[in-house]
ZADO-1210 file (C-alpha; in nm, 4 decimals, padded with zeros to 6 digits):
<atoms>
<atom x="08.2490" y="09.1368" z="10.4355" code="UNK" pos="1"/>
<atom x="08.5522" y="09.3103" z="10.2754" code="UNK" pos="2"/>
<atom x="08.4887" y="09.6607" z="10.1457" code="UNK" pos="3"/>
<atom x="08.7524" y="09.7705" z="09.9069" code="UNK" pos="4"/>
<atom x="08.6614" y="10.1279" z="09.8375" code="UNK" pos="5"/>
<atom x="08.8769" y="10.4799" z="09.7650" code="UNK" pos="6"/>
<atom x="08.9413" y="10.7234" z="10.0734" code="UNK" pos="7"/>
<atom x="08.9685" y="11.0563" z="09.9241" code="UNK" pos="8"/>
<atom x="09.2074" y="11.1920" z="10.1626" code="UNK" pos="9"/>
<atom x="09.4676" y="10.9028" z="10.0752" code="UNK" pos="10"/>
<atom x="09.3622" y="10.9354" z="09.7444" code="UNK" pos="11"/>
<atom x="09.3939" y="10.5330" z="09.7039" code="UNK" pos="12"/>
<atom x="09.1969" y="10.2128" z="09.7438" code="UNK" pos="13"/>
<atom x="09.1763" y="10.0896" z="10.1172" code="UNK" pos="14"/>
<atom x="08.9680" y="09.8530" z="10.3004" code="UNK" pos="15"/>
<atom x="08.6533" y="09.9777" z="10.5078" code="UNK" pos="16"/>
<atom x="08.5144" y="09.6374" z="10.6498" code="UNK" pos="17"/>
<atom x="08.3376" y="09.6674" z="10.9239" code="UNK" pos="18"/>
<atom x="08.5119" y="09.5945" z="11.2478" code="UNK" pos="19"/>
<atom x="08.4881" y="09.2060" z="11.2931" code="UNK" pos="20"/>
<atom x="08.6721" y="09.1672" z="10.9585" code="UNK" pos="21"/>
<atom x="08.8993" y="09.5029" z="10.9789" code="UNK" pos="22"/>
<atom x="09.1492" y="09.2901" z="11.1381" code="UNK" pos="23"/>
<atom x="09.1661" y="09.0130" z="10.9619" code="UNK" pos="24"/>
<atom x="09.4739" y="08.9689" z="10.6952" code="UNK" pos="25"/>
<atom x="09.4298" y="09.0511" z="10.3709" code="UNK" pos="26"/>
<atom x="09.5810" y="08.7372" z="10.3044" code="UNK" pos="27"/>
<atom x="09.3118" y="08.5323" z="10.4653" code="UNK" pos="28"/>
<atom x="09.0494" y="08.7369" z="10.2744" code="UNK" pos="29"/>
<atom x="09.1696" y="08.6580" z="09.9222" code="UNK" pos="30"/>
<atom x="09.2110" y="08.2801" z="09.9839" code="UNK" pos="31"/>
<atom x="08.8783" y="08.2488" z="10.1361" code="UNK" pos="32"/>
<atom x="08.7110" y="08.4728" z="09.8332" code="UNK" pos="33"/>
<atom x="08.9110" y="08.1741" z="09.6069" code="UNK" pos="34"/>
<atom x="08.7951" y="07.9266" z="09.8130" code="UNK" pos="35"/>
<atom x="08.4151" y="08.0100" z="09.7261" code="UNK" pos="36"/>
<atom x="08.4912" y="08.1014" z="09.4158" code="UNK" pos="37"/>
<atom x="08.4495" y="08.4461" z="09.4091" code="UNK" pos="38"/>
<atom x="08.7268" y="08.5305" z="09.1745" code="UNK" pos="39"/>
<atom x="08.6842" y="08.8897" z="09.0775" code="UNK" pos="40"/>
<atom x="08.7118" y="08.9612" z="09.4119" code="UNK" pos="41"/>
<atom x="09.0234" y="08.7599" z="09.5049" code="UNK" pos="42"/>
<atom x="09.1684" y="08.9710" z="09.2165" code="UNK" pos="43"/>
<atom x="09.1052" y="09.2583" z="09.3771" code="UNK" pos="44"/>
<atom x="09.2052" y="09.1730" z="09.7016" code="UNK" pos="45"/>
<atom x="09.5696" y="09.0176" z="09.5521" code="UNK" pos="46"/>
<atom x="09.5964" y="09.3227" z="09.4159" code="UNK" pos="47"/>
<atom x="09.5141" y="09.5288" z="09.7432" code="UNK" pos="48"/>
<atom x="09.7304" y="09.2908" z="09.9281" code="UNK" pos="49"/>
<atom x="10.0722" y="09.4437" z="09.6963" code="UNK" pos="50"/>
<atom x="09.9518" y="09.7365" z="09.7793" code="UNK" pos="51"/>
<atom x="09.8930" y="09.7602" z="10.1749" code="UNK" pos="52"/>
<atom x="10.2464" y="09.7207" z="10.2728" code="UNK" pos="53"/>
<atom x="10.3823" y="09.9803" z="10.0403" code="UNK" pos="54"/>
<atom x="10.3765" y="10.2370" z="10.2870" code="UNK" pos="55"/>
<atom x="10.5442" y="09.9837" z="10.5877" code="UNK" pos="56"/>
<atom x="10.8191" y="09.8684" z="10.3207" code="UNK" pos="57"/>
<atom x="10.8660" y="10.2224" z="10.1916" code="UNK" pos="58"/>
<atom x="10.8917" y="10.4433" z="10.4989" code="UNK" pos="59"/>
<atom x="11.1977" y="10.2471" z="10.6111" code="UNK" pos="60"/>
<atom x="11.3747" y="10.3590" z="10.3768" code="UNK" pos="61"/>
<atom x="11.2658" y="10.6883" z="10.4321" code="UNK" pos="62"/>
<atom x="11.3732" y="10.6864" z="10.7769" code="UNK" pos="63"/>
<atom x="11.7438" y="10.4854" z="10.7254" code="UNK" pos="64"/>
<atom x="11.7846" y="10.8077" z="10.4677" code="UNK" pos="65"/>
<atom x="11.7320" y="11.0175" z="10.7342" code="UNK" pos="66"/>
<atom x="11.9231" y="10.8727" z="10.9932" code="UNK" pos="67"/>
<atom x="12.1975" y="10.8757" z="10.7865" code="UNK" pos="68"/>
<atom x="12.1663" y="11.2396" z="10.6471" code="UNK" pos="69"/>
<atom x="12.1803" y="11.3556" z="11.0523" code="UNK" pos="70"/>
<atom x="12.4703" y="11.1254" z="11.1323" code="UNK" pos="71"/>
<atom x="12.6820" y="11.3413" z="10.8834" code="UNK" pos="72"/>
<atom x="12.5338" y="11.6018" z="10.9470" code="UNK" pos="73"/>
<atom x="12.5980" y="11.5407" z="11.3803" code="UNK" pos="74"/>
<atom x="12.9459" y="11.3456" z="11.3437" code="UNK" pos="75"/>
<atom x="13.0470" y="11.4131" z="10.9969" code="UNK" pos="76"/>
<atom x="12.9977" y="11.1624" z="10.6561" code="UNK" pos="77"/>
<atom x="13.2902" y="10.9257" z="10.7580" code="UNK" pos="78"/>
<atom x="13.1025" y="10.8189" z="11.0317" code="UNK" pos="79"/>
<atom x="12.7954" y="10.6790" z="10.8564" code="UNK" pos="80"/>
<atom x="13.0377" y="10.3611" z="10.7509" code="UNK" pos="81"/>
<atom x="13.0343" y="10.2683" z="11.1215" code="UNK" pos="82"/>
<atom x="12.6731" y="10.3047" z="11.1806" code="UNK" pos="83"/>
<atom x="12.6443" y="10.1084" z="10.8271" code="UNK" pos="84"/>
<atom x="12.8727" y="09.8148" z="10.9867" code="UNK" pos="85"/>
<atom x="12.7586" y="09.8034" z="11.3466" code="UNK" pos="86"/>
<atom x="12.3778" y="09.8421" z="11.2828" code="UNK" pos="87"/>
<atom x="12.3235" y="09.6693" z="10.9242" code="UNK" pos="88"/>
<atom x="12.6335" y="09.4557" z="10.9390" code="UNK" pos="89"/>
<atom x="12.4941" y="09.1855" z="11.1907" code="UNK" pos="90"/>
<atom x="12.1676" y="09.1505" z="11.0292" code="UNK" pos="91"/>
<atom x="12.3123" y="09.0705" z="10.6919" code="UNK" pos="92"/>
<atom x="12.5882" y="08.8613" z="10.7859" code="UNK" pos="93"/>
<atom x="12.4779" y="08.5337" z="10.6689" code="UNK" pos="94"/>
<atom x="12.3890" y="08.6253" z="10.3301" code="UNK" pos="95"/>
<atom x="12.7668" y="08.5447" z="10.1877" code="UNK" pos="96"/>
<atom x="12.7197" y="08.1946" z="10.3933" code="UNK" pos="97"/>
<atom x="12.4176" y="08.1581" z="10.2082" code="UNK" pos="98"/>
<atom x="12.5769" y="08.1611" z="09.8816" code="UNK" pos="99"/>
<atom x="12.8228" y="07.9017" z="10.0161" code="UNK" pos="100"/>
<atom x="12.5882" y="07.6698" z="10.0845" code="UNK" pos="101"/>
<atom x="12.2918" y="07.7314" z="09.8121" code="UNK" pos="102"/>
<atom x="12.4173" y="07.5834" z="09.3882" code="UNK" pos="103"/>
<atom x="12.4183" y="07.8905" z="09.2368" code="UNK" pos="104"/>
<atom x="12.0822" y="07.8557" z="09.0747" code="UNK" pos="105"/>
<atom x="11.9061" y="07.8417" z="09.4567" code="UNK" pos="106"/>
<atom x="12.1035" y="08.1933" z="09.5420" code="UNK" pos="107"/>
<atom x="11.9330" y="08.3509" z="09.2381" code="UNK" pos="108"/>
<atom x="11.5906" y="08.2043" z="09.2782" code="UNK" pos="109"/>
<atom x="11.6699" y="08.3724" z="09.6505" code="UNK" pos="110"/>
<atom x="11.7696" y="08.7034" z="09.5176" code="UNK" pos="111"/>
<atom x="11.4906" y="08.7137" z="09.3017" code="UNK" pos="112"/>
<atom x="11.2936" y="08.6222" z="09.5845" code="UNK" pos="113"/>
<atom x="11.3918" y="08.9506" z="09.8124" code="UNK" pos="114"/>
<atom x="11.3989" y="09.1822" z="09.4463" code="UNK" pos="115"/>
<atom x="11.0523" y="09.0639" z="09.4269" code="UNK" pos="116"/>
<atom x="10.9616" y="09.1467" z="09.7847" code="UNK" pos="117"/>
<atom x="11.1289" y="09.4861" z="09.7197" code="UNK" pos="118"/>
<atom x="10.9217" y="09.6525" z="09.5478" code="UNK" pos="119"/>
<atom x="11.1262" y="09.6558" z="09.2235" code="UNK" pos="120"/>
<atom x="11.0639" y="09.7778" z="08.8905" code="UNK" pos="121"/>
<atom x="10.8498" y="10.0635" z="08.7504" code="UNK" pos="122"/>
<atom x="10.5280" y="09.9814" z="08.8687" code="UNK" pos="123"/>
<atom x="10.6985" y="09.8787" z="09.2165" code="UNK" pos="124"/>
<atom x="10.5097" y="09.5245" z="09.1228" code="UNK" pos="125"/>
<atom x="10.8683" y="09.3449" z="09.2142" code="UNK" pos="126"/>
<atom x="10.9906" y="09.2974" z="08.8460" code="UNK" pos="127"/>
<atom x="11.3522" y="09.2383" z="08.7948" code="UNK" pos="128"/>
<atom x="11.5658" y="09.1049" z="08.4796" code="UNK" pos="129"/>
<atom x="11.7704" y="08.8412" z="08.5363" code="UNK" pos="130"/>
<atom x="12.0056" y="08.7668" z="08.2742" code="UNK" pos="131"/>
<atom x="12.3034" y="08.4906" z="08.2302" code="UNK" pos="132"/>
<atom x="12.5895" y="08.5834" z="08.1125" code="UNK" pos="133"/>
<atom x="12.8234" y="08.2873" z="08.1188" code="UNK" pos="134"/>
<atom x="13.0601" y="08.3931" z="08.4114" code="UNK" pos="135"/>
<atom x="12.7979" y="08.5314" z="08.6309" code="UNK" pos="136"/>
<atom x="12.4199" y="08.6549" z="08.6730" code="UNK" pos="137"/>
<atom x="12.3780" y="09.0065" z="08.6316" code="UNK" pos="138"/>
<atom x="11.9944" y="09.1061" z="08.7619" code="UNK" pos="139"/>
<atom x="11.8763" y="09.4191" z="08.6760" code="UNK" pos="140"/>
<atom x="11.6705" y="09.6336" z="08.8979" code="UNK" pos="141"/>
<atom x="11.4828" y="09.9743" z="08.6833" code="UNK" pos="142"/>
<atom x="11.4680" y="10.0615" z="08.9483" code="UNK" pos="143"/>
<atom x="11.5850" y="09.9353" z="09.2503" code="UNK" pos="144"/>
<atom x="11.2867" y="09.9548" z="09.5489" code="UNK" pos="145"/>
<atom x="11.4658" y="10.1252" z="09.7670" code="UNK" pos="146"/>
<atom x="11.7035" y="10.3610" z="09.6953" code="UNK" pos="147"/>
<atom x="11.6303" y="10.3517" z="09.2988" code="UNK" pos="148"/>
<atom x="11.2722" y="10.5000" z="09.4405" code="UNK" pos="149"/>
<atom x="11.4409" y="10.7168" z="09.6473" code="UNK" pos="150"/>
<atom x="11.6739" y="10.8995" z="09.4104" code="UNK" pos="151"/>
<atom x="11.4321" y="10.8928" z="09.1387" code="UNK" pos="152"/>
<atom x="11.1492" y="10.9710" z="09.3241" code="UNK" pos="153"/>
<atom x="10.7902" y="10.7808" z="09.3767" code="UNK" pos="154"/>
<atom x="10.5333" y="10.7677" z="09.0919" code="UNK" pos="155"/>
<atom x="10.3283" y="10.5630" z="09.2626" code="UNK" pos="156"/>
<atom x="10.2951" y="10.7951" z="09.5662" code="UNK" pos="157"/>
<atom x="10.3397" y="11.1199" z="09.3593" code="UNK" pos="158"/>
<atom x="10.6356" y="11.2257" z="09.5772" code="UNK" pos="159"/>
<atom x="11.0019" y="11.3591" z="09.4975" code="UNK" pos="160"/>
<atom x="11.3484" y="11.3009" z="09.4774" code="UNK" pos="161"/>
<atom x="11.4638" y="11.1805" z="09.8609" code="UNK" pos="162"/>
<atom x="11.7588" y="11.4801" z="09.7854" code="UNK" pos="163"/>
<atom x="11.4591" y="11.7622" z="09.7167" code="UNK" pos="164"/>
<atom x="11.2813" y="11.9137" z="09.9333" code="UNK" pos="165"/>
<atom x="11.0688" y="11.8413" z="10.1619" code="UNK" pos="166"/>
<atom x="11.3222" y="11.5639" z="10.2477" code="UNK" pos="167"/>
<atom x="11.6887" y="11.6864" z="10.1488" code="UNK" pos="168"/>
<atom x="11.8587" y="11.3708" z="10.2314" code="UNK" pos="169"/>
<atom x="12.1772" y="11.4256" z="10.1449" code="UNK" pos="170"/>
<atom x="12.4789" y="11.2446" z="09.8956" code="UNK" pos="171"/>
<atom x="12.8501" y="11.1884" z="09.9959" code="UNK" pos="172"/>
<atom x="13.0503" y="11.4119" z="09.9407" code="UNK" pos="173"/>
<atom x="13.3834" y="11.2696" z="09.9346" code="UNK" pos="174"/>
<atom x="13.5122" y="10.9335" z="09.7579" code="UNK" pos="175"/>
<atom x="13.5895" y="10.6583" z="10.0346" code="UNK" pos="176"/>
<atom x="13.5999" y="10.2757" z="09.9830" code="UNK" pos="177"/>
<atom x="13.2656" y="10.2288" z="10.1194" code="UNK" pos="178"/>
<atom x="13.1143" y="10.4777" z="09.8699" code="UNK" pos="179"/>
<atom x="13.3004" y="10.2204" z="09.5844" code="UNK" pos="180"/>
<atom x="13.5337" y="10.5092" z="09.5648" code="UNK" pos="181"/>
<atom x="13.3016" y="10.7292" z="09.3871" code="UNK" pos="182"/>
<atom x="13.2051" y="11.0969" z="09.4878" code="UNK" pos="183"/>
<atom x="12.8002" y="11.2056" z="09.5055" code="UNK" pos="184"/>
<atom x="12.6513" y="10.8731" z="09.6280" code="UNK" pos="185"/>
<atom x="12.2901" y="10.8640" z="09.8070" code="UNK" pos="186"/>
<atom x="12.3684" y="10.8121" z="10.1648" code="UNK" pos="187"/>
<atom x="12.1127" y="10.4785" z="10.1711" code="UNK" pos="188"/>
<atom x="12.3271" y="10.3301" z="09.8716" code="UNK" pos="189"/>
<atom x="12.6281" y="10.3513" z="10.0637" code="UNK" pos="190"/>
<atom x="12.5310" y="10.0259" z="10.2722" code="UNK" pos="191"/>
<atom x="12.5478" y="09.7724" z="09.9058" code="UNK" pos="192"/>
<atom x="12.9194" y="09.9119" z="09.9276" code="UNK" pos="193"/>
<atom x="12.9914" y="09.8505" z="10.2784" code="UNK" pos="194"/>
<atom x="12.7789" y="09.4677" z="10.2714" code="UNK" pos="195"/>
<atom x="13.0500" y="09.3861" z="09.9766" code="UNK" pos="196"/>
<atom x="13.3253" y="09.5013" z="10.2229" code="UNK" pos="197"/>
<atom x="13.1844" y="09.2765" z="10.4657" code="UNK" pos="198"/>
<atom x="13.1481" y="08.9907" z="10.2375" code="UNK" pos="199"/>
<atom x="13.5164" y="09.0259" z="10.1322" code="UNK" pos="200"/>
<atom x="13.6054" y="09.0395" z="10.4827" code="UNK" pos="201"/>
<atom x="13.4120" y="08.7376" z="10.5816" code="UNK" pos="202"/>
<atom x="13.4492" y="08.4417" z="10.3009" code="UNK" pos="203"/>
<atom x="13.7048" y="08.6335" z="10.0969" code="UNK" pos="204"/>
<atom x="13.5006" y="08.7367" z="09.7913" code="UNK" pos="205"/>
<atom x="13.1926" y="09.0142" z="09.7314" code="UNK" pos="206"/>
<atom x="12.8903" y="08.7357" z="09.7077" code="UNK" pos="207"/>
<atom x="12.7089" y="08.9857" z="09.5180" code="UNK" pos="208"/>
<atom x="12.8275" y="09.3194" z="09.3609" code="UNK" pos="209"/>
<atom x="12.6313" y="09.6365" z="09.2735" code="UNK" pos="210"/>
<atom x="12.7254" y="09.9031" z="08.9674" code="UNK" pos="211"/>
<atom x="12.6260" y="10.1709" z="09.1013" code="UNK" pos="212"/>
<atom x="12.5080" y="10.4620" z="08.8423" code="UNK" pos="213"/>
<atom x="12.6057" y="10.7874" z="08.9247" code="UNK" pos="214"/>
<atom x="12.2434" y="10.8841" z="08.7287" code="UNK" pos="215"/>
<atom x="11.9442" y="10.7545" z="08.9049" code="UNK" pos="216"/>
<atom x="11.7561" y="10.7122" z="08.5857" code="UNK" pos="217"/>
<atom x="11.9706" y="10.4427" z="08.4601" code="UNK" pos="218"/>
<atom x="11.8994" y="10.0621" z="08.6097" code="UNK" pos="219"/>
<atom x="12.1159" y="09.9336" z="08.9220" code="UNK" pos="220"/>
<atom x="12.2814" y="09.5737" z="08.8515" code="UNK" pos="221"/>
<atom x="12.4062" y="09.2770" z="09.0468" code="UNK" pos="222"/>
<atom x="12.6497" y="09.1141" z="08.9385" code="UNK" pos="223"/>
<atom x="12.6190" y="08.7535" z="09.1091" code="UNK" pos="224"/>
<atom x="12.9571" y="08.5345" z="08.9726" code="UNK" pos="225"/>
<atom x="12.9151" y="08.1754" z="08.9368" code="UNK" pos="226"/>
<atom x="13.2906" y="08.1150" z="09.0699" code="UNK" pos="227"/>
<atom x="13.4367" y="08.3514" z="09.3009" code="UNK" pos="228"/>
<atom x="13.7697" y="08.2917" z="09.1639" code="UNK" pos="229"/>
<atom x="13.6760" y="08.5147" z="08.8285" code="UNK" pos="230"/>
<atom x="13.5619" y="08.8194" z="09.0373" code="UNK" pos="231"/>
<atom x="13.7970" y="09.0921" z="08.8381" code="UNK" pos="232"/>
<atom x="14.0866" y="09.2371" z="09.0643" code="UNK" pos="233"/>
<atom x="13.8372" y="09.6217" z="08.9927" code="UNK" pos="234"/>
<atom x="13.5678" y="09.4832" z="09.2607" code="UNK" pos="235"/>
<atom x="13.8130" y="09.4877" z="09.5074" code="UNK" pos="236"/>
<atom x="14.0411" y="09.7430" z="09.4228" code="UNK" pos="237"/>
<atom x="13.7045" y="10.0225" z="09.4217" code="UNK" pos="238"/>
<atom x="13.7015" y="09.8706" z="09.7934" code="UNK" pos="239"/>
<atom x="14.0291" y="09.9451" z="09.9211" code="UNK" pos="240"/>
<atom x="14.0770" y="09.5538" z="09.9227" code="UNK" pos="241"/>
<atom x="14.3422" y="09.3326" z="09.7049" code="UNK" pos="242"/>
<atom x="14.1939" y="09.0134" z="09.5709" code="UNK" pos="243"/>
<atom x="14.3020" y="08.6509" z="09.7915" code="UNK" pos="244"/>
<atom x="14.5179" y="08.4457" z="09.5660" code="UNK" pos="245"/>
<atom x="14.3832" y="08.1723" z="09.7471" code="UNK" pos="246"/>
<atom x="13.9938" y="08.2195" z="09.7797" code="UNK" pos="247"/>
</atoms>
């Protein structure tokens, strides 16, 4: 039987079933309580289910802050675009393929997909805007769920600004092409410049592009174009990169 009650030391809703059904999913629980019809508590549970990987999805970024904060800290700030490329680079690498190969309506429904999964919006619920204009999709993250929660700090957990203490993960301090030439950005931001480098350097074009605000409370946008060919020359130029006459 699933017990959905509040532990006053997390200070949050958290399941006490006893042992046999401790470890099943969440997942299984809520289609099962729908199955029999039980639908206040499938609410519940669906609800729960958001909820329970907050702290999995959400320390991640914690920790790729901090990694980063100590590599410029050990080796200096121009080193975190290498451990950006080497570590991240790989893992992302078929995402500018996947625009390739998807119509351009499938690569949204995609992104919207992983915003979703993200965490995004103001309640962390996975909200987005997606808007077209024309030329290109622009999707609008307020904020982001990672490092929108990070440099504006966490209302759902009640914690801080990632650059206040007790965390003091640090900006950049100088303006490189993997910061999108811009001084002061949050080291975990850094890595939507250096996947557009990567993207350029791959198929030619930036697959998706981020405007970056140099004030956290303002929304973060992508800026998905419909045909690579009308990217402006200023998404490559921010990237030390000159725009293929031929792409």
């Amino acid at each position: 039987m699933v017990r959905l009650e509040k532990s006053e030391i997390l200070q949050r809703i958290i399941r006490k079933d006893g042992l046999p059904d401790l470890g099943v999913s969440t997942l299984t629980k809520t289609l099962e309580a729908i199955d029999k019809g039980r639908l206040s508590e499938a609410k519940e549970l669906a609800e729960y289910l958001h909820r329970e990987s907050k702290d999995v999805h959400d320390v991640y970024g914690d920790w790729i802050s901090a990694a980063l904060t100590y590599v410029a800290q050990k080796h200096g700030e121009e080193e975190i675009f290498d451990f950006i490329k080497v570590t991240l680079g790989p893992l992302m690498a078929g995402l500018p393929q996947l625009y390739q190969v998807l119509d351009r309506e499938a690569f949204i429904q995609y992104l919207a997909e992983y915003c979703r999964a993200h965490r995004t919006g103001p309640k962390q619920l996975g909200d987005v805007v997606i808007k077209d204009e024309g030329d290109r999709y622009v999707i609008v993250q307020d904020p982001c769920g990672s490092g929108g929660r990070l440099r504006r700090g966490d209302p759902v957990a009640g914690t801080p600004p990632r650059t206040e203490p007790p965390y003091n993960y640090r900006t950049i301090k100088g303006a490189y092409p993997w910061t999108w030439g811009r001084k002061n950005v949050f080291v975990y931001c850094a890595h939507c410049a250096v996947m557009e480098i990567l993207a350029i350097e791959s198929v030619g074009f930036p697959a998706w592009i981020i405007e970056y605000q140099d004030d956290p409370g303002k929304p973060c946008k992508a800026l998905i174009y419909k045909d690579p060919k009308k990217i402006p020359e200023e998404y490559y130029t921010r990237l030390g990169k000159t725009k293929p006459v031929d792409i």
